[in-house]
LUMTOR-182248 format. One line per 5 residues: number of its first residue (from 1); their letters; for each residue x, y, z of C-alpha. Coordinates in nm, 3 decimals, padded with zeros to 5 digits, always signed. Each point is the difference from the previous one (the first is absolute). Layout:
# residues N
NUM) a) X Y Z | ...
This chain:
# residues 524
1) xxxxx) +12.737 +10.516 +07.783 | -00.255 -00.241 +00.144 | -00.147 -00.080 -00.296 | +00.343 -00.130 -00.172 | +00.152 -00.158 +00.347
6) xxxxx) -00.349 -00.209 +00.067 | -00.108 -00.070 -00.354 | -00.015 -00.369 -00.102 | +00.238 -00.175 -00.289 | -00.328 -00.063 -00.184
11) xxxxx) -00.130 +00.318 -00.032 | +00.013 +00.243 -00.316 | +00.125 +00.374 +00.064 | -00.093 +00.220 -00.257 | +00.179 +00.332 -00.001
16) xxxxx) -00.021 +00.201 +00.380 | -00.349 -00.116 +00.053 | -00.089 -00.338 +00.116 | -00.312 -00.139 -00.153 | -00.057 -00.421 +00.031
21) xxxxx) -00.298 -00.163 +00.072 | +00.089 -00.393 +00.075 | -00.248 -00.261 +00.116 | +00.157 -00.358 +00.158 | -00.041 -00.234 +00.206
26) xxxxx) +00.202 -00.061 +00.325 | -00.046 -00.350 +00.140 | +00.169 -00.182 +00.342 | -00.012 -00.327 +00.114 | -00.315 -00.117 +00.136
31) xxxxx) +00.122 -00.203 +00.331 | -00.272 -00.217 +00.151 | -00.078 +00.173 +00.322 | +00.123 -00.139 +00.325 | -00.271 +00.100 +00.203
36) xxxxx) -00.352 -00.021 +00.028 | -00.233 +00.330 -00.093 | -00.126 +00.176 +00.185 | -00.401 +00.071 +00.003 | -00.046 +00.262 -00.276
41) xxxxx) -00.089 +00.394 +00.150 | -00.403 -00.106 -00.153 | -00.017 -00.291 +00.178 | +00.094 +00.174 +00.320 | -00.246 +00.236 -00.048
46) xxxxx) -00.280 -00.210 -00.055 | +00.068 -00.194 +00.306 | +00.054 +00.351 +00.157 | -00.334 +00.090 -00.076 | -00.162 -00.352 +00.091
51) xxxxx) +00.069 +00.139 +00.364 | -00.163 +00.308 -00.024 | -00.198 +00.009 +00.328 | -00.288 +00.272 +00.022 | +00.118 +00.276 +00.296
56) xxxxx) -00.160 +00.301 +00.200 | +00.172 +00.280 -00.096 | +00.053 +00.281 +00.249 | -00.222 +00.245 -00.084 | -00.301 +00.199 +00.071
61) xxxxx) -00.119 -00.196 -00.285 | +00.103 -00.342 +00.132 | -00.397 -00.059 +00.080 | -00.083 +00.002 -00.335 | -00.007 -00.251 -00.230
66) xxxxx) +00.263 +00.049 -00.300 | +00.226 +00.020 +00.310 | -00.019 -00.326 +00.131 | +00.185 -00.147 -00.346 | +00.327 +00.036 -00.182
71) xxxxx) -00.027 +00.257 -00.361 | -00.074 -00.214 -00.281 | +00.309 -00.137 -00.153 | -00.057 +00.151 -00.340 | -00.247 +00.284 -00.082
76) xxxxx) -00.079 +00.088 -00.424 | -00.079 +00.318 -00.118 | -00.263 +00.045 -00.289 | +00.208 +00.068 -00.406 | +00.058 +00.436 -00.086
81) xxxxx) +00.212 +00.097 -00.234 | +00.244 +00.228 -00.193 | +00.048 -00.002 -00.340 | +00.044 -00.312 -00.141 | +00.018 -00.183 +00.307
86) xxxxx) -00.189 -00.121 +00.249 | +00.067 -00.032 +00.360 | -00.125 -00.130 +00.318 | +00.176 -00.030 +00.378 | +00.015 -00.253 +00.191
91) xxxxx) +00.120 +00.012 +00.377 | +00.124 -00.320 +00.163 | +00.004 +00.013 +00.388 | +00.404 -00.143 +00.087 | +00.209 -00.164 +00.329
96) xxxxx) +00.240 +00.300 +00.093 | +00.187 -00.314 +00.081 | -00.041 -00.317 -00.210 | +00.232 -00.224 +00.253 | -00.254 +00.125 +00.278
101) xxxxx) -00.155 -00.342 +00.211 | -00.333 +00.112 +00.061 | -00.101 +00.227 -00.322 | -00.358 +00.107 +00.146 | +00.174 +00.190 +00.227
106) xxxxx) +00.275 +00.164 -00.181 | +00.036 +00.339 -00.174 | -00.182 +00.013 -00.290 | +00.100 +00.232 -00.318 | -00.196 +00.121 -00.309
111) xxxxx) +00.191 -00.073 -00.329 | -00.145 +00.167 -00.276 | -00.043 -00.125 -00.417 | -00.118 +00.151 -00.295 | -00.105 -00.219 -00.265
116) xxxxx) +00.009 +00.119 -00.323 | -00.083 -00.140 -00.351 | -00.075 +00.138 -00.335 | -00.337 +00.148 -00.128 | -00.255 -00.264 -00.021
121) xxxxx) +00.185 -00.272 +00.145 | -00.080 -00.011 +00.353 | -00.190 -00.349 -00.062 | +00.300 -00.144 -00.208 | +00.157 -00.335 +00.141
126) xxxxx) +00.351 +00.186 -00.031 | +00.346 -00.073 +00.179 | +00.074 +00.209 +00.320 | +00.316 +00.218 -00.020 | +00.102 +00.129 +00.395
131) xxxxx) +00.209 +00.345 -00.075 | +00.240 +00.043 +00.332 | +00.086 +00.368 -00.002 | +00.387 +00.181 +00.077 | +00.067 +00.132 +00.362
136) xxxxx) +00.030 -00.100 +00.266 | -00.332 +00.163 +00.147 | -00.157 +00.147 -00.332 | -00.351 -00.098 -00.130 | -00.080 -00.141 -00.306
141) xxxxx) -00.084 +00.259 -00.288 | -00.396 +00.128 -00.063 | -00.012 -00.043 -00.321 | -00.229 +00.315 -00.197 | -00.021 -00.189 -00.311
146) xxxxx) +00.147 -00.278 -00.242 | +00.328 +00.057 -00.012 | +00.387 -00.119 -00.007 | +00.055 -00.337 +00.069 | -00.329 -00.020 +00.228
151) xxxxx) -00.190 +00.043 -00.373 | +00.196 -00.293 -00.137 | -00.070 -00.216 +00.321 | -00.360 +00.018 -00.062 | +00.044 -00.120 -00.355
156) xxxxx) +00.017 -00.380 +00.174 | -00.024 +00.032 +00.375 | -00.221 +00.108 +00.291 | +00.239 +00.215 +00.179 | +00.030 +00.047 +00.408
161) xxxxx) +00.172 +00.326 +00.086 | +00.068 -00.104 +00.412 | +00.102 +00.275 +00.231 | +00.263 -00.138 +00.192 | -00.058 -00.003 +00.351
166) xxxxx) +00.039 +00.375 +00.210 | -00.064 +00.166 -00.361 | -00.279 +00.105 -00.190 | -00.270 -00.128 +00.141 | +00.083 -00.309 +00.183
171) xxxxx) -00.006 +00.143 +00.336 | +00.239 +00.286 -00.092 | +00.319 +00.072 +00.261 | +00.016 +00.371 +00.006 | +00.155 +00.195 +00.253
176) xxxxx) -00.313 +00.151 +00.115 | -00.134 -00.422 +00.018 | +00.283 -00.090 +00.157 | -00.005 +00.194 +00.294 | -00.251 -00.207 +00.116
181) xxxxx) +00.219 -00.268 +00.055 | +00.178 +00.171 +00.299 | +00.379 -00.094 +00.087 | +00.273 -00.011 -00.273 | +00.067 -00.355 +00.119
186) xxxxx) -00.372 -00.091 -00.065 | +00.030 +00.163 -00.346 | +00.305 -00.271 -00.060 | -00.245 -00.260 +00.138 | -00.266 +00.083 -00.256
191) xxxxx) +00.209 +00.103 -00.308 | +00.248 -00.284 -00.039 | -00.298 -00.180 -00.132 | -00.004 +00.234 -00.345 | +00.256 -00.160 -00.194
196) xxxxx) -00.022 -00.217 -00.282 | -00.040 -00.339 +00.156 | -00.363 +00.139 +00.143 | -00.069 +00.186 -00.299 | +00.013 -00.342 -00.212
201) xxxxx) -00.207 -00.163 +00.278 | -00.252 +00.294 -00.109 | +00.065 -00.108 -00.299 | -00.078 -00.352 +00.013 | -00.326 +00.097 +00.261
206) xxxxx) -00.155 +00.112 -00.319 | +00.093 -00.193 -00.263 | -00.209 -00.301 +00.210 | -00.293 +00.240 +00.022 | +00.024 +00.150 -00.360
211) xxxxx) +00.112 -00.200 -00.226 | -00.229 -00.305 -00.137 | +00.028 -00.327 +00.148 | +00.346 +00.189 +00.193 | +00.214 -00.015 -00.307
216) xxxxx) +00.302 +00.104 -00.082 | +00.050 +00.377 -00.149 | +00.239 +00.247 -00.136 | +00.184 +00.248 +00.177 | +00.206 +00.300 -00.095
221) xxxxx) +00.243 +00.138 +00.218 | +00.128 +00.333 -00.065 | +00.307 +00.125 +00.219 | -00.067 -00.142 +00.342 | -00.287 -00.102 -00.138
226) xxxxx) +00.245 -00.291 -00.147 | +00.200 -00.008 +00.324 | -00.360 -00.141 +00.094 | -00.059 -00.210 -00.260 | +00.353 -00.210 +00.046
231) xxxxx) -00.159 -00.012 +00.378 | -00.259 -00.194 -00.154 | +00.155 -00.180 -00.184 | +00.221 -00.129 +00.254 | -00.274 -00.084 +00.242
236) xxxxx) -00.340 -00.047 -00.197 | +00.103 -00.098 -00.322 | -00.328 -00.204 -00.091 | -00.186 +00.272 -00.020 | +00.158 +00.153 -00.263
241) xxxxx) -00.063 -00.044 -00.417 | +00.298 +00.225 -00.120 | +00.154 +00.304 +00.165 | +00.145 +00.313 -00.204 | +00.256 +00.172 +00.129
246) xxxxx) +00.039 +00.394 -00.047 | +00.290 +00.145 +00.130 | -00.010 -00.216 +00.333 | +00.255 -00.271 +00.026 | +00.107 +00.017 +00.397
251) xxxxx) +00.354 -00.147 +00.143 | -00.101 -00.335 +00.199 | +00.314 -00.042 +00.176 | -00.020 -00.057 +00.395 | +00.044 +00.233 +00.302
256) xxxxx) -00.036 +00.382 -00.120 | +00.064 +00.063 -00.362 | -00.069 +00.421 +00.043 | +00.398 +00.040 +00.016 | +00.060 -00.204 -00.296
261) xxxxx) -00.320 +00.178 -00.236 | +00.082 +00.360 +00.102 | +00.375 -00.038 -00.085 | -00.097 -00.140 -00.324 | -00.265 +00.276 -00.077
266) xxxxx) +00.210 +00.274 +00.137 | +00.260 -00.046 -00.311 | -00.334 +00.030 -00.261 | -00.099 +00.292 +00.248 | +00.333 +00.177 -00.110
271) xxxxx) -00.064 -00.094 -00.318 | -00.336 +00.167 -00.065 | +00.129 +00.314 +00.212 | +00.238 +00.062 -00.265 | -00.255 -00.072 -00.294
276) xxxxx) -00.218 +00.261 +00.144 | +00.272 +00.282 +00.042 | +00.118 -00.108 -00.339 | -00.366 +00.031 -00.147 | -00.050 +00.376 +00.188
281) xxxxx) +00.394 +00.100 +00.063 | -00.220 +00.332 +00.146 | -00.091 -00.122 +00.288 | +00.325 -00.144 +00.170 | +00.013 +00.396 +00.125
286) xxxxx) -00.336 +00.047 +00.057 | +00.012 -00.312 +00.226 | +00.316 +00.116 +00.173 | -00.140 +00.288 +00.053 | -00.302 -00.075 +00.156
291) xxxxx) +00.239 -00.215 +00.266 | +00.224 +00.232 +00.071 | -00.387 +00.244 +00.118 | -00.107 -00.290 +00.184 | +00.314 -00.045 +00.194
296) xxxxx) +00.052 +00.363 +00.081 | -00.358 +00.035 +00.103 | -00.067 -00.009 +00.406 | -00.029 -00.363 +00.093 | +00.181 -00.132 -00.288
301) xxxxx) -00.329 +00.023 -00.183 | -00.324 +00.194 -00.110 | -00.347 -00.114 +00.098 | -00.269 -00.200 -00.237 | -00.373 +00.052 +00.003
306) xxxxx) -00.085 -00.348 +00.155 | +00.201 +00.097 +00.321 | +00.363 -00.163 -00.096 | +00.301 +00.170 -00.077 | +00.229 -00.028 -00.324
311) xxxxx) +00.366 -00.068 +00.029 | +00.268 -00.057 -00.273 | -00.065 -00.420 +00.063 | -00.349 +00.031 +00.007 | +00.047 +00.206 -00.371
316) xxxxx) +00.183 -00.313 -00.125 | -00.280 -00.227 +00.058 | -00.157 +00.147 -00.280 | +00.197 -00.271 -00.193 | -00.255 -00.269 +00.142
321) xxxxx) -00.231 +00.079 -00.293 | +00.173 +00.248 -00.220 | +00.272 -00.226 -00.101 | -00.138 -00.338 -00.074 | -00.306 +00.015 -00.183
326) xxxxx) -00.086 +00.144 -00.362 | -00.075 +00.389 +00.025 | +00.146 +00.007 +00.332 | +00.288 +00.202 -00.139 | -00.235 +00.236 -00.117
331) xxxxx) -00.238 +00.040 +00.305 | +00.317 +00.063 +00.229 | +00.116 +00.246 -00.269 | -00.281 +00.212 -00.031 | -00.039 +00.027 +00.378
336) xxxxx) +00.330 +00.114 +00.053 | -00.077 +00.261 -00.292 | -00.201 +00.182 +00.261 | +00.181 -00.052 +00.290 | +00.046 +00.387 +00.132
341) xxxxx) -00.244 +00.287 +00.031 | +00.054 +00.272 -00.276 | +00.170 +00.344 +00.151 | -00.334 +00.187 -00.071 | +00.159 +00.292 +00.260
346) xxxxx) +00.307 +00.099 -00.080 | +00.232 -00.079 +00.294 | -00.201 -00.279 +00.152 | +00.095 -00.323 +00.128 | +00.077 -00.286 -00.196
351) xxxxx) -00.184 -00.309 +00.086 | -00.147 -00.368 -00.064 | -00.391 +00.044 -00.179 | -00.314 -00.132 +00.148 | -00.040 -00.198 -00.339
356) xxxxx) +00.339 -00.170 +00.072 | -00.055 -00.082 +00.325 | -00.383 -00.140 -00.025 | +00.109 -00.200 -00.307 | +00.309 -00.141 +00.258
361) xxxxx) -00.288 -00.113 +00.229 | -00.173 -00.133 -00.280 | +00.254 -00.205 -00.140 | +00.010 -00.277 +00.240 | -00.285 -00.186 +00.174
366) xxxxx) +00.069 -00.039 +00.346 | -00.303 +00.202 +00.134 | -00.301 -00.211 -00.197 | +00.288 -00.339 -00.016 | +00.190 -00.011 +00.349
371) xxxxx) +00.055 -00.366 -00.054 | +00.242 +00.019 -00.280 | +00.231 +00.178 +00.230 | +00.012 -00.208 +00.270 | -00.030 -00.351 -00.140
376) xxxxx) +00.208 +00.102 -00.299 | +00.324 -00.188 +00.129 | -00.177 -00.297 +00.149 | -00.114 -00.141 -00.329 | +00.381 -00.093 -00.037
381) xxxxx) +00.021 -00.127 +00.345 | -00.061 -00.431 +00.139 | +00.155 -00.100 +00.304 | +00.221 +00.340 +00.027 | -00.023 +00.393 +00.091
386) xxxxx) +00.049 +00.240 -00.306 | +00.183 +00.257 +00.262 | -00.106 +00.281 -00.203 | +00.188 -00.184 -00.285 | -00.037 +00.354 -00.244
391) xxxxx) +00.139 +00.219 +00.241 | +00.312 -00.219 +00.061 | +00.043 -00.044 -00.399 | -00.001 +00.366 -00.078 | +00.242 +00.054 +00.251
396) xxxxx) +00.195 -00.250 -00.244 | -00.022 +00.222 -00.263 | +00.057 +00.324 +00.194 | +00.210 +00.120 -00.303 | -00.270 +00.005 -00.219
401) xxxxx) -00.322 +00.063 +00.232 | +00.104 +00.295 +00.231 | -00.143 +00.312 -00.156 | +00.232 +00.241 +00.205 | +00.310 -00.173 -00.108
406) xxxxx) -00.132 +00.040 -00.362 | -00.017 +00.323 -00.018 | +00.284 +00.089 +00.186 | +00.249 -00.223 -00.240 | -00.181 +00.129 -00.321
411) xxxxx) -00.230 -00.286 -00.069 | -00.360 -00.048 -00.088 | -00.217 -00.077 +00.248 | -00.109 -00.357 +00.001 | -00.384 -00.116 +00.101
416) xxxxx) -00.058 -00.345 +00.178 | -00.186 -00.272 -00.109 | -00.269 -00.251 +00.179 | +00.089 +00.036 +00.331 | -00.110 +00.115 +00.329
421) xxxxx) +00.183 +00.140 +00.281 | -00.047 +00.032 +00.336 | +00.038 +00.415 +00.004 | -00.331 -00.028 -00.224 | -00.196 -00.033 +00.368
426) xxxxx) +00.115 +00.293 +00.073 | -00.042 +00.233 -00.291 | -00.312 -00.170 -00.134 | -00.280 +00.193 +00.154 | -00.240 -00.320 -00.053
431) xxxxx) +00.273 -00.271 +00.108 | +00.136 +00.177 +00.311 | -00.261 -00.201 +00.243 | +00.127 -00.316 -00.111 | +00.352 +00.025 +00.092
436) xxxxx) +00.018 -00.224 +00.270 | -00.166 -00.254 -00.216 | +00.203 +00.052 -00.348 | +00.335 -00.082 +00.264 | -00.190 -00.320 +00.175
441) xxxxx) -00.070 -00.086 -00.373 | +00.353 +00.029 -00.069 | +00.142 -00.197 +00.265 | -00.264 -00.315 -00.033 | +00.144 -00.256 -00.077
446) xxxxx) -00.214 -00.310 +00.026 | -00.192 +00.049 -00.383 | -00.122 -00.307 -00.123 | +00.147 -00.159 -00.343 | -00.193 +00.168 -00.341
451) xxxxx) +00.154 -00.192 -00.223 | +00.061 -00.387 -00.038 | +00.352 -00.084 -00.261 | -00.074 -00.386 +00.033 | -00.347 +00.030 -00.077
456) xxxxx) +00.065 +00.290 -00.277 | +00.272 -00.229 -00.183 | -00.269 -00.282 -00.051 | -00.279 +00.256 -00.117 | -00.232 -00.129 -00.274
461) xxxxx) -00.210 +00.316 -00.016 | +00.076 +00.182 -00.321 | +00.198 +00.325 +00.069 | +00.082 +00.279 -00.230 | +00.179 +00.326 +00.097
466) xxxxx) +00.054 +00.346 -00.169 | +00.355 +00.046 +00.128 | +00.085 +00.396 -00.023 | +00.389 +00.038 -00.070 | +00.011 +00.361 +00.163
471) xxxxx) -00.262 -00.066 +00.254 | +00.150 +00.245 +00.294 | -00.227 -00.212 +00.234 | +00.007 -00.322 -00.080 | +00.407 -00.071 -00.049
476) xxxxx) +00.041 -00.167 -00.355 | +00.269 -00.241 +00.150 | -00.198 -00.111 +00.303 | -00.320 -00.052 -00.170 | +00.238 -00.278 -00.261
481) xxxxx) +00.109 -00.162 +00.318 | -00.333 -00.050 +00.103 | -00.128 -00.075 -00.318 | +00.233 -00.269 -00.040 | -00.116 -00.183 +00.331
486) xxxxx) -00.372 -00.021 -00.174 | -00.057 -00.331 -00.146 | -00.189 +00.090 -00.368 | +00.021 +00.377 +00.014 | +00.001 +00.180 -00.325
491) xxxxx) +00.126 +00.347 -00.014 | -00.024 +00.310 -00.236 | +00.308 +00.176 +00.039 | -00.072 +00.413 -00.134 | +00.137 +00.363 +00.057
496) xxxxx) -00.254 +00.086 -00.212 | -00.197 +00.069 +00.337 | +00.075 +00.128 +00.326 | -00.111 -00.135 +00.323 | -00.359 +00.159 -00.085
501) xxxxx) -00.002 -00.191 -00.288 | -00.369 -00.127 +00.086 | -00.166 +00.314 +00.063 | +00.205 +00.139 -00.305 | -00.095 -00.256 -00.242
506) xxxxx) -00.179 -00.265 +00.131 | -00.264 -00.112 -00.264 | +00.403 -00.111 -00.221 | +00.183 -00.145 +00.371 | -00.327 -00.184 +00.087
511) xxxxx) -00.030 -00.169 -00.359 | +00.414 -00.070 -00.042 | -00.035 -00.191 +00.321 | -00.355 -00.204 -00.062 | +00.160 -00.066 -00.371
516) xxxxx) +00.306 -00.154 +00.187 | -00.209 -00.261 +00.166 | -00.279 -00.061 -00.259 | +00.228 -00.099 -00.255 | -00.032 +00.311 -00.213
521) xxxx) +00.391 +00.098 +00.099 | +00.311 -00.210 -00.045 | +00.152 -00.184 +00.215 | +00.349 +00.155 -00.016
């Protein structure tokens, strides 16, 4: 089993269930850097916006006068609330392109912030807390009350939920919104500019406008959310207090590491596919069966509401969410529990329910979150192509993966993990425009760096980590490698929690990590 063959000397096995909770702290050398910094991502934006120059736009408007200058850098909304909290936005006009030479002429962008605080506090000298959301290409959560580890947050911070960049509402990338950017090579043009390295220039664009006097805040990175937060570390760490780490410790080594993550996640992939049969033995059949329909149908599959088509791999991407987070299990359970019509007419023909097949199109995101599929592989990418790096690693574990095989040789039928494949823009109703741009995407290779080792092994920032041994995301064994390149990094090492740890119980994860780095944990 995983569990046994990756399981350190240290920890304690208690019967057939794994339960440990250890908090350390991994340390490197701290070389003395070689070369010079560079200017940090703030200071490049405030010299950025030094050269704002006021410009006619070309409209039927241009005469007027709000046209002749540039949207104010940073507009504030008046406080509402919800219970228990209060709220107010706050929209900051962006560079599309930070490295641009003449910034009053570049594309601008709209990234969105919520600030949120308790009840009665929205006058409070408190400490900011920036909360960097999973993805890629998902908004930050609206939060409907004081709750999870958002309630515990606003015991002792003034919290910034940030839509990232194309999400939300920071100039959202749609499909519909992205039509309006013409050629799939222009599409390229525009989106290789929504990975982490901009989103931490975002970042540091408010923090200068926000925070008092431009301090230095908090952030919590959650999934890729902490992909983005070892960004920032690696490239702005002086704006930064502490960072937490939830489930989100990426692989920093060179090139393209998507070959390297999605062998490693494809063995926990296995692993949860045979937890879940194990956990409903009932539905290996009803799984097979419903492959077996969907290859006999005409076209190799049956139609979906939204205008795709469902195959037997398109069924197995129901693993994306139903296998690694808590209640996942249970969701993809219960909608395989009403998978077929009922015979209501004796004699008629068997087939796959409306309820099934909305709650298929349901499942994933692509139609409101088109950006997760096609920038999902880049976020592993600097200075080399990912080549459709999922598609070439299933075909590694054809065994395994290949639902017709299954069933033929008498086996269950396995679901896949976090990946995307190129077949998606074909089947997906709302991704099928964007072909030519998910394979451009695929092929770039000129991505910038996102990650710094020199600069991370001589961090000073204090780090701590919740480190989730069965995290079918986030490889256990990768995220240690990483972690061990972080000067000062303290990590909470748990199966107690799942990747959604967080969401699941945030208000404990959010005060086991502060603990660690006010003193309130030990050491080791």
């Amino acid at each position: 089993m995983m569990l046994a063959a990756h399981a350190p000397p240290f920890f304690l096995i208690k019967s057939h269930r794994l339960l440990f909770a250890s908090s350390f702290l991994l340390s490197s050398p701290t070389p003395t850097p070689t070369t010079s910094r560079p200017l940090s991502v703030a200071t490049s934006a405030a010299r950025c916006l030094l050269r704002v120059k006021p410009r006619r736009f070309a409209t039927m408007a241009a005469d007027s006068p709000s046209a002749l200058v540039s949207p104010p850098a940073h507009v504030v909304g008046p406080w509402y609330s919800v219970p228990e909290l209060r709220l107010r936005d706050h929209r900051f006009t962006v560079p599309l392109d930070y490295s641009s030479v003449d910034c009053g002429v570049s594309t601008k962008l709209t990234v969105f912030a919520r600030e949120v605080v308790g009840v009665g506090k929205e006058d409070q000298l408190l400490p900011y807390l920036l909360y960097l959301q999973g993805g890629p290409g998902f908004e930050c959560p609206r939060p409907s009350e004081a709750s999870g580890w958002l309630q515990k947050a606003c015991e002792e911070f003034r919290v910034v939920l940030m839509d990232q960049r194309g999400t939300g509402l920071s100039t959202p990338l749609t499909p519909s919104s992205m039509s309006q950017l013409g050629s799939a090579e222009k599409v390229v043009e525009y989106l290789k500019h929504f990975r982490a390295d901009n989103i931490v220039k975002d970042a540091e664009f408010i923090r200068v406008r926000l925070v008092p006097d431009a301090g230095p805040w908090t952030i919590l990175g959650q999934s890729y959310g902490g992909f983005c937060a070892v960004t920032y570390l690696s490239f702005a760490p002086r704006g930064l207090k502490q960072v937490l780490l939830t489930g989100g410790i990426p692989l920093v080594a060179d090139h393209c590491t998507a070959d390297t993550v999605y062998r490693a996640c494809s063995e926990q992939v296995i692993h949860q596919n045979a937890k879940y049969y194990e956990r409903f033995p009932h539905d290996v059949e009803v799984v097979r069966e419903v492959v077996k329909y969907l290859a006999n149908a005409e076209g190799g599959g049956v139609p979906l509401p939204s205008g795709g088509i469902l195959t037997p791999k398109g069924l197995q991407t129901l693993g994306l969410s139903g296998l690694g987070s808590s209640s996942g299990f249970e969701r993809l359970h219960y909608l395989f529990e009403r998978v077929w019509d009922p015979i209501i007419v004796p004699g008629s023909k068997k087939q796959i329910s409306d309820y099934f097949l909305n709650g298929f199109d349901n499942w994933l995101d692509f139609g409101t979150n088109p950006l997760y599929a096609l920038m999902h592989e880049s976020i592993y990418c600097q200075g080399a192509s990912s080549r459709w790096s999922a598609h070439r690693i299933r075909g590694e574990y054809d065994d395994k993966f290949n639902a017709i095989r299954s069933i033929e040789e008498g086996r269950p039928v396995f679901f896949t993990g976090e990946m995307v494949f190129p077949w998606m823009f074909d089947e997906v109703f709302a991704l099928k425009k964007y072909k030519d741009v998910a394979h451009l995407l695929a092929e770039k290779q000129d991505w910038p760096p996102l990650y710094d080792p020199a600069v991370l092994s001589c961090n000073k920032v204090p780090v701590a980590a919740a480190v989730y041994y069965d995290d079918m995301y986030v490889n256990f064994k990768l995220a240690m490698e990483t972690a061990s390149k972080i000067a000062g990094i303290r990590l909470w090492i748990t199966n107690e929690y799942m990747h959604s740890g967080l969401r699941d119980a945030g208000g404990q994860v959010l005060d086991h990590l502060l603990g660690m780095l006010n003193g309130k944990k030990p050491l080791f």
